[in-house]
C-alpha positions as CSV (number, residue, x, y, z in Angstrom):
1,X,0.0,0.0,0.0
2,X,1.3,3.7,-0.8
3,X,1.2,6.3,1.7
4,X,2.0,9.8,0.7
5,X,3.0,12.8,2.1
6,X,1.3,15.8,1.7
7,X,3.8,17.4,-0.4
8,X,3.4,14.1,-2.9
9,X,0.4,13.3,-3.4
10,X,0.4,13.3,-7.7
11,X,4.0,11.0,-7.6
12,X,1.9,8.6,-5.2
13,X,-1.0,8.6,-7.1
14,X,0.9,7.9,-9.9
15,X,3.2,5.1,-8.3
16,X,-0.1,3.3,-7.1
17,X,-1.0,3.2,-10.9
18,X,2.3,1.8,-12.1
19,X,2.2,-0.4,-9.6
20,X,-1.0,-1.5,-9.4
21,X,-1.2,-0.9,-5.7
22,X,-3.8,0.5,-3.2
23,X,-3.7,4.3,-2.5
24,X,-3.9,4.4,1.1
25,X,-5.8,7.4,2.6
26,X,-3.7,9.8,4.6
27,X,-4.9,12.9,6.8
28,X,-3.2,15.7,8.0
29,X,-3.7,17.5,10.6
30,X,-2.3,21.5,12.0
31,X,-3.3,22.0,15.7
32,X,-3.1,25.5,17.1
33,X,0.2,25.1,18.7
34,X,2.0,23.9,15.1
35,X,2.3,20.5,15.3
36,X,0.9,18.7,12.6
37,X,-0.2,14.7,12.8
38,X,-0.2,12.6,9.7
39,X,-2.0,9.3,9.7
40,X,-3.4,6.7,8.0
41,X,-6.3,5.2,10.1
42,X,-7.9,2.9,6.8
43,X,-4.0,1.7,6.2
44,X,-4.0,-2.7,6.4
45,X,-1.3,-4.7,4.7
46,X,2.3,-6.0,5.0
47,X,4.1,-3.5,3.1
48,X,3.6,0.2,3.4
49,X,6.2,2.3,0.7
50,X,6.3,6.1,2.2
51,X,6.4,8.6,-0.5
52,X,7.3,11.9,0.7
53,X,9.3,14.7,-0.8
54,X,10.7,16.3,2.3
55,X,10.4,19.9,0.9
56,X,10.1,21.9,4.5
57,X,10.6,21.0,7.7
58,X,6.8,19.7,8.1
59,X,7.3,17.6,5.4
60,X,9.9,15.8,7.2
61,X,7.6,15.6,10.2
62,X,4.7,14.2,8.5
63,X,7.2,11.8,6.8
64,X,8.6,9.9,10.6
65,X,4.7,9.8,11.3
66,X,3.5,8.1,8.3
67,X,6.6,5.5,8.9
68,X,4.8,4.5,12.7
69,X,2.0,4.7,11.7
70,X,2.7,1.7,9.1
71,X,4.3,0.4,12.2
72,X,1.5,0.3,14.1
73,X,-0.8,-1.3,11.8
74,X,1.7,-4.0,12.0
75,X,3.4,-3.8,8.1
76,X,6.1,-6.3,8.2
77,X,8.1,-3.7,5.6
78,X,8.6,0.0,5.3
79,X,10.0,1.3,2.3
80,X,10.5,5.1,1.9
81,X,10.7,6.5,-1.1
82,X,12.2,10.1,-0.6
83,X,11.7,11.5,-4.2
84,X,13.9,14.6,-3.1
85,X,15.5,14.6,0.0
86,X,15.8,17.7,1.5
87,X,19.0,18.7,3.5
88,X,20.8,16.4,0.9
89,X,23.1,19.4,-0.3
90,X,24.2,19.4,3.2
91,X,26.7,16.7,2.7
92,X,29.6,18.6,4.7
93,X,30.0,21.0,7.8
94,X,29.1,24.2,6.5
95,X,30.9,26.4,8.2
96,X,30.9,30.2,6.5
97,X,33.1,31.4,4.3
98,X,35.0,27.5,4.8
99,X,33.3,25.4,2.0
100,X,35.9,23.9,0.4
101,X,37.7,22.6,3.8
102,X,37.3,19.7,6.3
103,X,35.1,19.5,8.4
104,X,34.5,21.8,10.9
105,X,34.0,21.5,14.8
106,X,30.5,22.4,16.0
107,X,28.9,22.3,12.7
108,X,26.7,19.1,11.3
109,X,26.5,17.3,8.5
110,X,23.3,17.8,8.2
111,X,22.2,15.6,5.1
112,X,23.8,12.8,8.1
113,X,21.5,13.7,10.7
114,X,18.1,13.4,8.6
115,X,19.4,10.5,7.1
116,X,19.7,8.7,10.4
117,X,16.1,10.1,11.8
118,X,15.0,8.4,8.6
119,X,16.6,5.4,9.1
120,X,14.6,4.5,12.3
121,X,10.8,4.0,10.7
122,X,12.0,2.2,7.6
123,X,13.9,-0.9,6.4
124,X,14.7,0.2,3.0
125,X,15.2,3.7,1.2
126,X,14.8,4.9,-2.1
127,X,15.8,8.6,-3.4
128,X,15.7,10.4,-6.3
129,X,18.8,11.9,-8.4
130,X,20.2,13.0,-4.7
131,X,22.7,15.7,-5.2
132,X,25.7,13.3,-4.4
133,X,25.2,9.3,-4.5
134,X,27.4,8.9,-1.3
135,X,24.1,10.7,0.5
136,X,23.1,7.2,0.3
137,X,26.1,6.3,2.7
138,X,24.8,7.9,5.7
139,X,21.7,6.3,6.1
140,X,21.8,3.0,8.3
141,X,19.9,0.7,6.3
142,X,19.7,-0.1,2.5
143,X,19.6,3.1,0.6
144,X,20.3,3.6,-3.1
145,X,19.8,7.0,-5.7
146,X,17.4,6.1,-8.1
147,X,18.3,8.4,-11.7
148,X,15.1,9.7,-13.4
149,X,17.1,12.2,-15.5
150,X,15.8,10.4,-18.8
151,X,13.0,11.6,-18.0
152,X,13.2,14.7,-18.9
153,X,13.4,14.1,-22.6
154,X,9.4,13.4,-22.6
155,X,8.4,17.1,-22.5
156,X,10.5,18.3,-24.7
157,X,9.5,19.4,-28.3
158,X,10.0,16.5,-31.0
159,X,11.8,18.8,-33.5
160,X,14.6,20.5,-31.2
161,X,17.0,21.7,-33.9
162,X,20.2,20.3,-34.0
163,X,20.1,20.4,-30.3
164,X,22.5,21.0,-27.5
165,X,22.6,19.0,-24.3
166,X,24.4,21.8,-21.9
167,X,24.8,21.0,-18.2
168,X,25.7,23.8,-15.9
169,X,29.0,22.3,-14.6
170,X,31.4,19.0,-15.3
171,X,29.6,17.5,-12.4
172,X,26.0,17.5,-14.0
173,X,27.3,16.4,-16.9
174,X,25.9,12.8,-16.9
175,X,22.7,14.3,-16.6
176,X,23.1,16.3,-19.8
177,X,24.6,12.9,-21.5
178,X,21.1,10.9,-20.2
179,X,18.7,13.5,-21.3
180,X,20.4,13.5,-24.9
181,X,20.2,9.6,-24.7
182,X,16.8,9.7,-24.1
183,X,15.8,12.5,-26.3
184,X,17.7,10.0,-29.2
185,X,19.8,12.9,-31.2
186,X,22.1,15.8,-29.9
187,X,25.6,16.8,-28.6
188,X,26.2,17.3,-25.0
189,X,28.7,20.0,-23.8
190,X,28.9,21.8,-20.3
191,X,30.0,25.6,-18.5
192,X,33.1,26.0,-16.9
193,X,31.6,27.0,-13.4
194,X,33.9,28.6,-9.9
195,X,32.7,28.8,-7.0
196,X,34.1,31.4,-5.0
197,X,31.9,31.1,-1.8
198,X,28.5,29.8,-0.7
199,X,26.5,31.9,-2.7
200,X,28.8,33.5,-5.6
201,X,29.3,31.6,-9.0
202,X,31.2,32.8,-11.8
203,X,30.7,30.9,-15.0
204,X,31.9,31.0,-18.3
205,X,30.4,29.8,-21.6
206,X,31.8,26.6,-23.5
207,X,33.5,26.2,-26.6
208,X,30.7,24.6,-28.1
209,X,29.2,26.4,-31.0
210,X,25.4,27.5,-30.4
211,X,24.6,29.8,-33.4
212,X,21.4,29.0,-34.7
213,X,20.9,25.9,-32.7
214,X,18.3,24.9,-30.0
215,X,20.0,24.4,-26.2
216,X,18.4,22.4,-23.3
217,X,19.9,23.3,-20.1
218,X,19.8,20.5,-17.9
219,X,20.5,20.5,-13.6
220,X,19.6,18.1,-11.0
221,X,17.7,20.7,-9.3
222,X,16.7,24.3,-9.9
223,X,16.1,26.3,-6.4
224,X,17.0,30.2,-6.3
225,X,17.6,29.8,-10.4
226,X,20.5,32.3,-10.1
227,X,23.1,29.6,-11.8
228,X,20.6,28.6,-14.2
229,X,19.8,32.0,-15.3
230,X,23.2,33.7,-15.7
231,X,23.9,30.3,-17.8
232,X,21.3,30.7,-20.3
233,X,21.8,34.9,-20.7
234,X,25.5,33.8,-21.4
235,X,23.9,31.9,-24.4
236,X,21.9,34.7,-25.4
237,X,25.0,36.4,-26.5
238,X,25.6,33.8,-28.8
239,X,22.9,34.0,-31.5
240,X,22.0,30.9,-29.8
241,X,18.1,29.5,-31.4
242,X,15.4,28.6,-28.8
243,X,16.7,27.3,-24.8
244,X,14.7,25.0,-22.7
245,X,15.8,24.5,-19.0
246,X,15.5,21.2,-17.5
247,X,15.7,19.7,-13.9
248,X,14.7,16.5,-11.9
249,X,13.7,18.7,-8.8
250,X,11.9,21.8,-9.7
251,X,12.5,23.7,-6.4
252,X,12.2,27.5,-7.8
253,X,12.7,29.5,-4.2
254,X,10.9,33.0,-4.2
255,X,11.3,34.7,-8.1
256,X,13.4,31.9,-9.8
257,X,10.9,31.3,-12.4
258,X,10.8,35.1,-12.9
259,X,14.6,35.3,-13.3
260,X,14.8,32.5,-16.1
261,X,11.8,33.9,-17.9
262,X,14.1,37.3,-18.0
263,X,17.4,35.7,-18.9
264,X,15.2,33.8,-22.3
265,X,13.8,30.9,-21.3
266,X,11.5,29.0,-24.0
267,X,9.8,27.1,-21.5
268,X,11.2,24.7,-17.8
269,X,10.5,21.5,-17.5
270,X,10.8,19.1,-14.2
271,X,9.4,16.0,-12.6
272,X,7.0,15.7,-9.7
273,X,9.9,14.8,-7.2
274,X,8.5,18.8,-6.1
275,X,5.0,19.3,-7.2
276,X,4.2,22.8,-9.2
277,X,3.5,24.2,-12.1
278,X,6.5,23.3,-14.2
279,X,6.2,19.4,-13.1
280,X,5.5,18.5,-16.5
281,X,6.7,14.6,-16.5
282,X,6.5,11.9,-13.1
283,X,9.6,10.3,-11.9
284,X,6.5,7.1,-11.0
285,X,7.6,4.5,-14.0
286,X,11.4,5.0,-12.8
287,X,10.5,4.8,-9.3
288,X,8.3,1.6,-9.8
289,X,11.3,-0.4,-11.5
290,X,13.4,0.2,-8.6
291,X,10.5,-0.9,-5.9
């Protein structure tokens, strides 16, 4: 049986299809004070699979109470499926103005610490194109990254001119490379990207020639859009044809939309790993083969 968070209930609904699997029926609950209660008071059967993108802070809440709650009706298996996992990016100490050093005393890993919360309702984890693989590491039972990047070839148009498969960095490249795979034509290149702190990026555009030609941008995730944005009105200077942004998780914090609309965006596409407007494909069929 599916239970889903309140931040996923589509991707459940869509899992219980592929799956052929009954939708359980989960309330939530505010009381004055702010806590919240999750539960599943119909839920019966020996296997309950969680599905809960942990977007906020509740979400993580409603997530640990959905997991006893399985519990208590006595499922002999939990599996949670954390389509993104928030606090993943955490991966290090992040001590300011030290990113790129060790680790840092009185500072947590924080992507470590939810992991471990996790860990204690379930007896299997699965999560979606997690920033880093090795996120899987810190959890202390089974966990594995499950990559729905090929799907993001599904939305986009069918007659992409001679298109380019741009990641933002070296490091997304593989996501690029999938996307183009899936899409079934295309050359894949990336920008050269520097961090020099936290919050400042300078990037530069590839060798890669763009006249004339239609760009997809592709990320693991999109949240302030800042990156994305400068990386697509670096294009602009080069005569480039029509650019479409792509991401697995479709965060978009406060006016990201707004800023990629500015910079020439065509159109964004993501999956329902974050729910919204731009959640044009589900991650479901790729989540399904991995259950």
């Amino acid at each position: 049986m599916i239970l889903s968070g309140s931040a996923s209930q589509s991707l459940a609904a869509a899992l219980a299809d592929e799956l052929d699997e009954p939708l359980a029926s989960v309330a939530y609950r505010s009381f004055p004070d702010g806590e919240l209660l999750a539960s599943a008071p119909g839920f019966q059967d020996d296997r309950a699979v969680v599905v809960a993108s942990t977007v906020s802070s509740d979400a993580h809440v409603e997530l640990l109470q959905l997991q006893d709650a399985a519990r208590e009706w006595g499922a002999e298996e939990v599996v949670t499926v954390l389509p993104y996992m928030g606090y993943a990016r955490q991966d290090r100490p992040l001590a300011p103005g030290k990113a790129d050093e060790g680790p840092t005393p009185g500072y947590p890993v924080s992507a470590r610490a939810v992991a471990r919360a996790v860990s204690t309702g379930t007896d299997r984890v699965l999560t979606v194109n997690p920033h880093e693989d090795a996120v899987c590491d810190f959890f202390d039972v089974p966990a594995e990254p499950v990559d729905a990047a090929g799907r993001l070839a599904e939305p986009l148009p069918s007659e992409l001119v001679d298109p380019v498969f741009l990641s933002p960095d070296d490091g997304a490249l593989d996501i690029a490379e999938t996307v183009r795979d899936a899409y079934g034509t295309g050359t894949t290149d990336y920008f050269e990207k520097t961090r020099l702190s936290d919050t400042e990026v300078e990037m530069r555009p590839s060798d890669t020639d763009v006249a004339g030609r239609d760009v997809v941008v592709t990320d693991d995730i999109i949240a302030t859009g800042s990156t994305m944005s400068e990386a697509v009105s670096l294009l602009g200077e080069r005569d480039v044809g029509d650019v479409y942004v792509t991401c697995v998780h479709p965060v978009l914090a406060s006016n990201a939309r707004t800023k990629l609309a500015r910079a020439g965006v065509e159109a964004v596409y993501g999956t329902d790993t974050v729910e919204g407007a731009v959640s044009a494909v589900s991650v479901a069929p790729t989540v399904a083969d991995a259950l």
